[in-house]
N, C-alpha and C positions, 0 to 999 in steps of 0.2 A: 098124242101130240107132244110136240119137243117144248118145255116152258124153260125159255132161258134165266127166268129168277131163281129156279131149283140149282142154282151151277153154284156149288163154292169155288170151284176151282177154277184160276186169273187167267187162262187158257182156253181156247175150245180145239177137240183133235180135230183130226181131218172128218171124221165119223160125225159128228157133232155138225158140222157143217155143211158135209153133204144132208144128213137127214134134214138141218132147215132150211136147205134150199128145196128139197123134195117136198117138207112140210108145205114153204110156202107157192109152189107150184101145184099142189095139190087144193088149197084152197081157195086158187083164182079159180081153177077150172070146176070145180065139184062144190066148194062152200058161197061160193058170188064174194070171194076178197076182191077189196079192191087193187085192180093192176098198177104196178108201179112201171110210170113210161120215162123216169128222168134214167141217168145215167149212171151207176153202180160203181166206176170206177173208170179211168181215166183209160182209155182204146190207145192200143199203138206206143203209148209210152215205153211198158212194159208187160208183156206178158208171157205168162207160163202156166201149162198146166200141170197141177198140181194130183199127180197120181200116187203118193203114195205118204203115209203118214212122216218120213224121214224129208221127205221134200216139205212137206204141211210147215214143221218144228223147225226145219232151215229158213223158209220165207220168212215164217213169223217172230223167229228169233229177230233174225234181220230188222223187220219191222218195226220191232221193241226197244232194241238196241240203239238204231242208224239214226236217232235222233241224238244222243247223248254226243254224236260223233260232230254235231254241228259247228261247233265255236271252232274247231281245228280244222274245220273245210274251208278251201283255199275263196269260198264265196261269202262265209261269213263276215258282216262289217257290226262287229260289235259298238 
């Protein structure tokens, strides 16, 4: 089993993600977890899949980063 407190490192790969998504599809079906019925992520806004680790390290930079970028976006009212 994948235990995400064993992690020092501020990152998860693509590896790392797929195994917990596997992890936790394995233990609805075989262990009686219980099902998660809300919504994961936002449909339609944006997506992409994510095949390969250099795609993983571009979203997630992205993700990391695209906040610091706020106060200069043409929406921000400080």
């Amino acid at each position: 089993m994948f235990n995400i407190s064993d992690r020092s490192e501020k990152y998860f790969t693509f590896d790392d993600v797929y195994t917990i998504t596997n992890e936790y599809i394995r233990g609805v079906k075989t262990l009686g977890w219980q099902r998660f019925y809300k919504k994961l992520w936002q449909r339609d806004y944006w997506e992409h899949i994510i095949r390969n680790e250099r795609s993983y390290q571009n979203i997630s930079n992205y993700i990391i980063n695209n906040p610091a970028k706020w106060k200069n976006d043409k929406f921000y009212k400080g």
